[in-house]
C-alpha positions in Angstrom: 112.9 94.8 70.6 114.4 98.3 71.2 115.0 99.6 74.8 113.8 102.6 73.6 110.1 101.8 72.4 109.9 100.1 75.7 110.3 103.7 78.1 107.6 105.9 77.8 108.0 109.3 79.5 104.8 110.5 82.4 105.3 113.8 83.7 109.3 113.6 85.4 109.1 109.5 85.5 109.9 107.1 83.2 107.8 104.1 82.7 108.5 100.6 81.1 105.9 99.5 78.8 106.2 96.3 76.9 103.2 94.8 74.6 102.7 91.1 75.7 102.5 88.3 72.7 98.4 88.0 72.1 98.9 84.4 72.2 99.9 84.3 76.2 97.5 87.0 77.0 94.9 84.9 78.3 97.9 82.9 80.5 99.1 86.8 81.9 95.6 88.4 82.2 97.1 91.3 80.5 97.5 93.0 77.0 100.3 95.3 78.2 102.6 95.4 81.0 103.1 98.6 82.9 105.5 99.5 85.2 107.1 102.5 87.1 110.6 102.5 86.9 110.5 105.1 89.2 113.3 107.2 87.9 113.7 110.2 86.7 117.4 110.0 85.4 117.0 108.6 81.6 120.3 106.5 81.3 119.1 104.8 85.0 115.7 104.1 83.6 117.1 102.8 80.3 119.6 100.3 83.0 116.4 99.3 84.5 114.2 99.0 81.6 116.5 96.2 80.4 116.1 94.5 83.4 112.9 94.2 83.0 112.8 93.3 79.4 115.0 90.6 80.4 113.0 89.5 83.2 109.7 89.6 80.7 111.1 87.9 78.1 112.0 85.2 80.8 108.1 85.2 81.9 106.4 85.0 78.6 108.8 82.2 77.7 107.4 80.3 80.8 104.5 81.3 79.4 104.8 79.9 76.3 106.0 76.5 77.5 102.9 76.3 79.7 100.3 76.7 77.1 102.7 74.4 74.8 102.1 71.9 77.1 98.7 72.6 78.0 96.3 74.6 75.6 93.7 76.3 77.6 90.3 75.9 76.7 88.0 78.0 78.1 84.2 77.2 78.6 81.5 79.2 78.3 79.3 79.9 80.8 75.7 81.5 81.1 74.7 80.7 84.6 76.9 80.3 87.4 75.7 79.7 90.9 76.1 82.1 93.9 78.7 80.1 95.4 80.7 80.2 91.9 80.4 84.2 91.8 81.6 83.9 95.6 84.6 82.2 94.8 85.6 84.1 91.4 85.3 87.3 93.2 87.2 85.9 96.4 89.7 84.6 94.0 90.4 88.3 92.3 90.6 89.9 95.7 93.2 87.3 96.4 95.1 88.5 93.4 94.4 92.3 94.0 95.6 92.0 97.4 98.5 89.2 96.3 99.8 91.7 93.4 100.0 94.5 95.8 102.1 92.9 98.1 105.1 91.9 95.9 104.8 95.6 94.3 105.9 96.3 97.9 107.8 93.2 98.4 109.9 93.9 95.5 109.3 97.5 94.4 108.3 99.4 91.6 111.3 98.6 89.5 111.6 94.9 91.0 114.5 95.3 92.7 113.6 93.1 95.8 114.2 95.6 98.2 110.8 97.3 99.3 109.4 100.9 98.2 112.3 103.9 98.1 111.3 107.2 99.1 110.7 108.3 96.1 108.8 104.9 95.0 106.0 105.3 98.3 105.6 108.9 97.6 104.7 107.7 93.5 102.9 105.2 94.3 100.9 108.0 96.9 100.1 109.8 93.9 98.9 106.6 92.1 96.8 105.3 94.8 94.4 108.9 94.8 94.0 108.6 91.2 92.8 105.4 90.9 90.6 105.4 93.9 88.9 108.5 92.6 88.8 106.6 89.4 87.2 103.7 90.9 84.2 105.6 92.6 83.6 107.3 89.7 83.0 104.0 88.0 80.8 103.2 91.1 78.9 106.1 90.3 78.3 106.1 86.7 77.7 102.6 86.8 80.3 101.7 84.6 80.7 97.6 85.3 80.2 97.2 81.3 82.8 99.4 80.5 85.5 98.4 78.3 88.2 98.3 80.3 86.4 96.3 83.3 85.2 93.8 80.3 88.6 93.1 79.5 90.0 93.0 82.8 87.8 90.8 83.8 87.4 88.4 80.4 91.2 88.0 81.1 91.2 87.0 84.4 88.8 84.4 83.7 90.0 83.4 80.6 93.5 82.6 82.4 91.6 80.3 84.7 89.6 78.4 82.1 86.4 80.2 81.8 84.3 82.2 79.9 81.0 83.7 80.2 78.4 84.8 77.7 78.3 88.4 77.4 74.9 89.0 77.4 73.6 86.4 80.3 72.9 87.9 83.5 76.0 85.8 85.2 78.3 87.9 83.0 76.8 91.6 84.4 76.6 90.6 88.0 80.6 89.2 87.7 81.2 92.8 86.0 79.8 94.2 88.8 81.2 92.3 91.4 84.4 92.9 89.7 84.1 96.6 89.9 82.7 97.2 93.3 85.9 94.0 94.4 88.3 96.6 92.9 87.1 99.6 94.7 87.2 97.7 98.0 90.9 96.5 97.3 92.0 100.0 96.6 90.8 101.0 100.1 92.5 98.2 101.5 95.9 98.5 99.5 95.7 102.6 101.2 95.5 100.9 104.6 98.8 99.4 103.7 100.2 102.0 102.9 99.4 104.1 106.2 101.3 101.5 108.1 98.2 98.9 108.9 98.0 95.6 108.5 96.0 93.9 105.8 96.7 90.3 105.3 96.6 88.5 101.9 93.9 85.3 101.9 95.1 81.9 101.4 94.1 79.9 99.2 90.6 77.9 99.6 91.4 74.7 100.7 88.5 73.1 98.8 88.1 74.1 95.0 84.3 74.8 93.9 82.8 73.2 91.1 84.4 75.9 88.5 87.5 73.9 89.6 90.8 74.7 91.7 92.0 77.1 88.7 89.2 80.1 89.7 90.6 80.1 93.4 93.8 80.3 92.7 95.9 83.5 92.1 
């Protein structure tokens, strides 16, 4: 694939984008990955681009081994208890709060060495938009959206389960999805002022959805 169709330009910074294979989307829990390079210099972003294609193409081939060796098949659900919601919506804060720490573990770019200057003040930028993007879902009751469906049909899918879109399991999830969301986004701002939020361990006992809903 070119380099080229993988930057895509936002304002000064350039941005990797790279389509993932629709057969390991389910396995990602994404359609498209998107990611800051957070430069503004077009031969550095092309360097870094490339990094990232290579360490994509390294992912989606582990990817591909794992449902080689193990097809997931998703079931589908109408009713789920309270203590299943509990734990799929513990388990996506985990992840919220778990994918947020490596991008400051690691950086925008992955480069393993924390947030640059001009990374933290980006990802300042980033953090009021999508918090003011989140309550206005809150507001306008948007848990049926789209793009909260397929966020959230993804996330489950990767761990082996589907819901029924029309039972009432599937709305309240939707819901618990969106309001999870808007609470992570206040917490991944508390990080970034300098306090301390801690990322949740892993349950030590699975529910009866099984041990892939409360893991990461």
């Amino acid at each position: 694939m070119s380099l080229v169709s993988n930057i895509v330009r936002r304002g000064a910074v350039y941005y990797f984008r790279r389509r993932v294979p629709a057969k390991i989307q389910a396995i990602l829990g994404q359609k498209v990955i998107r990611e800051s390079l957070g430069e503004r210099d077009p031969k550095v972003a092309r360097r870094k681009a490339a990094e990232r294609n290579l360490f994509w193409e390294r992912e989606f081939a582990k990817a591909e081994a794992q449902l080689a060796a193990k097809p997931p098949q998703p079931q589908t659900r109408v009713e789920l208890s309270e203590a299943e919601i509990a734990a799929i919506l513990a388990g996506y804060r985990r992840h919220l709060l778990w994918s947020d720490e490596q991008i400051r573990l690691r950086g925008l770019g992955g480069q393993d060495n924390g947030l640059p200057d001009h990374q933290y003040n980006l990802l300042t930028e980033v953090l009021q938009d999508i918090e003011q993007f989140a309550a206005d879902g809150i507001a306008r009751g948007r848990a049926l959206s789209p793009a909260n469906r397929d966020t959230m049909d993804s996330y489950l899918g990767a761990r082996g389960l589907r819901l029924d879109p029309s039972s009432r399991a599937y709305e309240r999830v939707a819901i618990g999805f969106l309001h999870t969301r808007a609470e992570c986004i206040q917490l991944w701002k508390d990080r970034h002022a300098g306090k301390i939020v801690e990322t949740p361990r892993e349950p030590q006992t699975p529910t009866s959805l099984g041990r892939r809903l409360i893991t990461i």
